[in-house]
C-alpha positions in Angstrom: 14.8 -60.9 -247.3 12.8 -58.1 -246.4 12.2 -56.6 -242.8 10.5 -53.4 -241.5 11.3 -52.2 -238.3 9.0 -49.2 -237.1 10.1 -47.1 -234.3 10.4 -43.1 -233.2 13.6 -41.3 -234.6 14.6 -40.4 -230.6 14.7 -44.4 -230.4 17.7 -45.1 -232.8 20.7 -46.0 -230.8 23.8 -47.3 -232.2 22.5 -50.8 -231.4 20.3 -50.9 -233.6 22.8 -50.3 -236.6 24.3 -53.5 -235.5 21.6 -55.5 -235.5 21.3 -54.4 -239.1 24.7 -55.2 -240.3 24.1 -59.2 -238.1 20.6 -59.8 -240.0 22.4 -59.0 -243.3 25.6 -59.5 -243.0 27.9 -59.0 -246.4 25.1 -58.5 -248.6 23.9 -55.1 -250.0 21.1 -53.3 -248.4 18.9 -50.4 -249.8 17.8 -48.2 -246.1 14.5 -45.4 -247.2 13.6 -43.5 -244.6 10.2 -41.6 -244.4 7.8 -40.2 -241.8 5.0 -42.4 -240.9 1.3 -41.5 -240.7 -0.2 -43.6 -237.7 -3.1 -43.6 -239.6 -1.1 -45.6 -243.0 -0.3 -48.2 -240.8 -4.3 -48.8 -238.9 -5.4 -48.4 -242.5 -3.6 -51.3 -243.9 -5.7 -53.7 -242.6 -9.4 -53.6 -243.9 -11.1 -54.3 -240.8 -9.4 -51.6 -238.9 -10.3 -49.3 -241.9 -13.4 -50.2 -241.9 -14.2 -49.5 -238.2 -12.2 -45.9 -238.3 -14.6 -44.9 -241.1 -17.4 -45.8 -238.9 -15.8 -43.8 -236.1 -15.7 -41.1 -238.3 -19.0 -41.0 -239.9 -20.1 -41.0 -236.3 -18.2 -38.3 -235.1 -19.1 -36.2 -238.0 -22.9 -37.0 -237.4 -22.9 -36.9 -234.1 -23.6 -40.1 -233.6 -22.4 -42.3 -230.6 -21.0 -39.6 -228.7 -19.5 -39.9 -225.0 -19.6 -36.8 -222.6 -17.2 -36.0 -220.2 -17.2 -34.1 -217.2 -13.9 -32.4 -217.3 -14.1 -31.8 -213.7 -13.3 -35.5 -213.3 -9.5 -34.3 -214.3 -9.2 -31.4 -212.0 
């Protein structure tokens, strides 16, 4: 059994070291640990990739641009 649980480091609470040990209970685990890119995880799906490339062409051309009045935020 696999599982991947994705979260923020200031998020880990005892708890969930518990919930751990009751989905795999006597059997040995392998934990890995690494920093996630936000951007990994929208990439994994192709349609998601496909449109952030898109956004990004854009953004580099110029292309499809919004202004904002930053007044609106005073």
């Amino acid at each position: 059994m696999s599982t991947t649980f994705r979260l923020n480091a200031d998020e880990l609470e005892p708890s969930f070291v518990e919930e751990i040990k009751t989905l795999f209970a006597h059997k040995d685990i392998a934990v890995t640990i690494y920093e996630e890119d936000e951007t990994d995880y929208l990439s994994s799906v192709r349609t998601n990739r496909e449109h952030l490339d898109s956004v990004i062409a854009d953004i580099r051309e110029g292309k499809n641009m919004v202004e904002v009045d930053p007044r609106i935020f005073e």
